[in-house]
C-alpha positions as CSV (number, residue, x, y, z in Angstrom):
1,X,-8.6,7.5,-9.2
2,X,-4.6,6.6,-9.2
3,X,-3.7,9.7,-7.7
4,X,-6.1,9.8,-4.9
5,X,-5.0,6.2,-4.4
6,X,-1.3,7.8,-4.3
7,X,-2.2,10.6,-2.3
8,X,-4.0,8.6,0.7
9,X,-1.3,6.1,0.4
10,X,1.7,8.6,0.8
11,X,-0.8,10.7,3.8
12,X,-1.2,7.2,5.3
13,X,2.9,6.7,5.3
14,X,3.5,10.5,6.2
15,X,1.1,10.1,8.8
16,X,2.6,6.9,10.4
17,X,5.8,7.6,10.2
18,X,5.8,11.8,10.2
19,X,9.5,11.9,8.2
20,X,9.7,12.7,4.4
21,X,12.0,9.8,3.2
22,X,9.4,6.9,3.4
23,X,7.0,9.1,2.0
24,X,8.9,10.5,-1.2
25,X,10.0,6.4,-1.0
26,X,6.0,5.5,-0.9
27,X,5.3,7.8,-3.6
28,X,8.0,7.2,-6.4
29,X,7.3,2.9,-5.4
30,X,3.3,3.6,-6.3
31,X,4.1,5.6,-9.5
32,X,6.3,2.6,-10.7
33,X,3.8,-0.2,-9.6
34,X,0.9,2.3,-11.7
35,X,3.2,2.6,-14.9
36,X,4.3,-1.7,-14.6
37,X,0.3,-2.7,-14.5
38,X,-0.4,0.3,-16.9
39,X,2.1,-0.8,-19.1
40,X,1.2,-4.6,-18.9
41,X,-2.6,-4.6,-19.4
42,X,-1.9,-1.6,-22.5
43,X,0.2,-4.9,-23.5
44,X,-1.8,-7.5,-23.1
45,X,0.7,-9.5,-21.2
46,X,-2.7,-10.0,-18.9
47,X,-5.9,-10.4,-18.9
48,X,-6.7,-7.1,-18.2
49,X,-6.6,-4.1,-20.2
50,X,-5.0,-0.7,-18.9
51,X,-7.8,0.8,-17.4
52,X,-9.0,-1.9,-15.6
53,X,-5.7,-2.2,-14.4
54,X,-5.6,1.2,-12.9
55,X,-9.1,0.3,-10.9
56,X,-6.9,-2.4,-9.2
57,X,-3.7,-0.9,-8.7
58,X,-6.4,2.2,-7.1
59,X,-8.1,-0.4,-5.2
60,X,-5.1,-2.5,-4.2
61,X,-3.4,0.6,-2.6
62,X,-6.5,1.7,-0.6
63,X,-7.2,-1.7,0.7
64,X,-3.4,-1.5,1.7
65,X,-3.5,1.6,3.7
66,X,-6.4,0.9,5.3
67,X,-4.7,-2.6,6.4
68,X,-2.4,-0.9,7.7
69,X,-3.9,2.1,10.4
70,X,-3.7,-0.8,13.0
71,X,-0.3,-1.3,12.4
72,X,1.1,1.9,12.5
73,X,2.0,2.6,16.2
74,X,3.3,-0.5,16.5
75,X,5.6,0.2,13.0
76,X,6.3,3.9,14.2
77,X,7.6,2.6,17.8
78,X,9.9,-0.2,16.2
79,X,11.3,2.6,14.3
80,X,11.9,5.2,17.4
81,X,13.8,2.2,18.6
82,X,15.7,1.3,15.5
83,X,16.8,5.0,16.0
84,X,18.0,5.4,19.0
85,X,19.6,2.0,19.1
86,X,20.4,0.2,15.3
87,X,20.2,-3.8,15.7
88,X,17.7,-4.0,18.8
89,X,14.8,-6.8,18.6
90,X,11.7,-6.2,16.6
91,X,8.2,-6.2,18.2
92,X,6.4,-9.3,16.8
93,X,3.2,-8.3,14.6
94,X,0.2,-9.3,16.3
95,X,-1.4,-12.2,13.6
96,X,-4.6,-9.8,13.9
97,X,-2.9,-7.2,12.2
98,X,-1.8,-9.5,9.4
99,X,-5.6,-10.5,9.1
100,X,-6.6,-7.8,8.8
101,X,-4.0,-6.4,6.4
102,X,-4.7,-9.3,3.8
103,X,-8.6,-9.5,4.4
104,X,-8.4,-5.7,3.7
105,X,-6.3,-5.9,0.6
106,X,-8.6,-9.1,-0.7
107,X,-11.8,-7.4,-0.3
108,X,-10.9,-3.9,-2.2
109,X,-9.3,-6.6,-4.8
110,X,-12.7,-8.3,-5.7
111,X,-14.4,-5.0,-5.7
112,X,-11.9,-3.8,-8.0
113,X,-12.0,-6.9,-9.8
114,X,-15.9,-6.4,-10.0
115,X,-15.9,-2.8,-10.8
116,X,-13.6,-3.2,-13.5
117,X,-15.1,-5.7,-15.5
């Protein structure tokens, strides 16, 4: 379940921004997220114990990239212009995006939350 979590979030970077640094960037940030909540629920520092806490790092990254598809022309086009010219403006986010990004996330975190328990 992590890696297929890792794999469609890395195919979801790779396929917004088509260049390999953000995605080898995406990929090495999930396996360190995975081994921190791994690491704390094996611990007991939280509620939760390891495994669930892989079903809501799995969740949490699906519910992420699927928050983002909106947003990632308007991403890819802010970088194209970043290229070509360093320091020009960024395009605002639309607050629909941002809805939808954290009603996304929050939604695959309570049926994480309710698989896992």
């Amino acid at each position: 379940m992590a890696v297929f979590a890792t794999s469609v979030l890395c195919l979801g970077v790779q396929r917004c921004l088509r260049t390999p640094r953000p995605t080898a960037l995406a990929a090495g940030v999930s396996v360190v997220f995975l081994l921190v909540m791994t690491a704390l629920g094996g611990l007991g520092a939280v509620p939760w114990s390891a495994r669930q806490m892989v079903v809501m790092y799995s969740f949490t990254w699906v519910g992420f990239t699927i928050g983002a598809i909106p947003s990632g022309r308007l991403l890819r086009d802010h970088l194209e212009a970043e290229r070509r010219q360093p320091g020009s403006e960024a395009p605002a986010v639309p607050a629909r995006y941002v809805v939808f990004m954290v009603m996304t996330v929050s939604l695959m975190l309570l049926l994480a939350y309710v698989l896992a328990v």
